[in-house]
Each structure stands twice: as structure tokens, then as C-alpha cells.
DOTIKOL-668617 format. One record per residue (C-alpha): residue number from 1; x, y, z. Coordinates in steps of 0.5 Angstrom, whole numbers. Layout:
# residues N
+-----+-------+-------+-------+
! seq !    px !    py !    pz !
+-----+-------+-------+-------+
! NUM !     X !     Y !     Z !
...
+-----+-------+-------+-------+
END
This chain:
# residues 74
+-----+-------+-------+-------+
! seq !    px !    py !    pz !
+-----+-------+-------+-------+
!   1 !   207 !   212 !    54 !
!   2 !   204 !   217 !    58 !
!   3 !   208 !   223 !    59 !
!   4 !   206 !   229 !    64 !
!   5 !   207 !   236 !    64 !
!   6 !   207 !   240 !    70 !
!   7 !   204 !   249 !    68 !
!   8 !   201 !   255 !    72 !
!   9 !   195 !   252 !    67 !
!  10 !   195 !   245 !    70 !
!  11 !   197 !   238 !    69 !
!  12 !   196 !   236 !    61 !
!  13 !   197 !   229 !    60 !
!  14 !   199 !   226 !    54 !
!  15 !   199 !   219 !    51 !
!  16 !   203 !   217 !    45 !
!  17 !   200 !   212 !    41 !
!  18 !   204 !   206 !    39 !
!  19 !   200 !   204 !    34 !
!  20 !   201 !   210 !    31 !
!  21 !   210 !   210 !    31 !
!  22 !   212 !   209 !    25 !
!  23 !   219 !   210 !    21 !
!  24 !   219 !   217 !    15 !
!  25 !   221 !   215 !     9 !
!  26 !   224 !   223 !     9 !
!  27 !   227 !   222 !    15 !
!  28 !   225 !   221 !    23 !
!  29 !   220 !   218 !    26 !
!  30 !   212 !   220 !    26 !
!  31 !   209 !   220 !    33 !
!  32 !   201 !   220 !    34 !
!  33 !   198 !   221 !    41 !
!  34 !   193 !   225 !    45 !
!  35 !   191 !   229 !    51 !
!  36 !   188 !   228 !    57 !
!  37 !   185 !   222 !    55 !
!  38 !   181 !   226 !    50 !
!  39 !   182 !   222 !    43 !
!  40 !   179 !   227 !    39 !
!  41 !   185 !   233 !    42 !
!  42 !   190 !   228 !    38 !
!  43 !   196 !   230 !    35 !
!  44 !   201 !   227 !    29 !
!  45 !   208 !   230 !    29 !
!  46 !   215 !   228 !    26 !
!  47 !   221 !   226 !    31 !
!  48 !   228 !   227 !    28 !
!  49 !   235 !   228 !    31 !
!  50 !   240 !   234 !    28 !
!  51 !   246 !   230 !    26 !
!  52 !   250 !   236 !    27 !
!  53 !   248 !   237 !    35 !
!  54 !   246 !   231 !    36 !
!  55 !   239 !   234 !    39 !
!  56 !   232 !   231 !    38 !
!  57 !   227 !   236 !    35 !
!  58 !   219 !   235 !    32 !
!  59 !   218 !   237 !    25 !
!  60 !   212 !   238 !    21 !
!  61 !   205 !   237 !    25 !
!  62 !   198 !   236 !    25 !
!  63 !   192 !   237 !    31 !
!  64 !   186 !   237 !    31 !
!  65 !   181 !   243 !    32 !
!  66 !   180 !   241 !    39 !
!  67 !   187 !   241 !    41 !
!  68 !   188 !   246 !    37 !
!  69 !   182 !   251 !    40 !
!  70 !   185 !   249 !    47 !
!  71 !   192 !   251 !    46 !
!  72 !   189 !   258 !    43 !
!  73 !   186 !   259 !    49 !
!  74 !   192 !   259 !    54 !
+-----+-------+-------+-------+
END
């Protein structure tokens, strides 16, 4: 799946990874993917659902140092 993020810095793209979702044994699911097509700007983060609300939220993650300077810069 490809989702596109509309800002005042630019389009970012980002590609969820299907090989990459699978169930947590804690709870939620884990994701993985990257962005703007650079696989070395990848990501792993936790999806779950607030019983209480009903509403997704993400959990603990990871990015690569890549991503992570991108985001620091904006």
C-alpha cells in the first residue's frame, strides 16, 4: 500500500511493506515500510486500537538514521 502525505515541505510518500505485518504477541500489529521510495528511510512501528475509544493509535517504533535526520531537519 502507498500512502500520500500532502505538506508545506512536500509530498512524502510512504510504502507500507506487507511482508513486513504481522500480529504482536503483546498486543496490535506491527507495521514496516518506507519513504519516498528510499528503502534505507524504513520505519517498524505497533498499530493498536483503544478498546475504550475505539480509536487507532501507533505505539513503540523504530527508523533508520536516514529518516531520522530527515525528519529532524524539517
Amino acid at each position: 500500500m502507498i500512502i500520500i502525505l500532502k505538506s508545506v515541505h512536500g509530498d512524502k510518500i510512504i510504502t507500507i511493506d506487507y511482508a513486513n505485518i504481522d500480529h504482536n504477541p503483546m498486543g496490535g500489529i506491527d507495521v514496516g515500510g518506507y519513504v519516498n521510495g528510499d528503502k534505507q528511510m524504513n520505519f517498524d512501528t505497533v498499530l493498536d486500537k483503544d478498546l475504550d475509544t475505539g480509536k487507532i493509535y501507533y505505539g513503540a517504533g523504530l527508523m533508520s538514521q536516514k529518516l531520522g535526520r530527515l525528519l529532524d531537519t524539517k
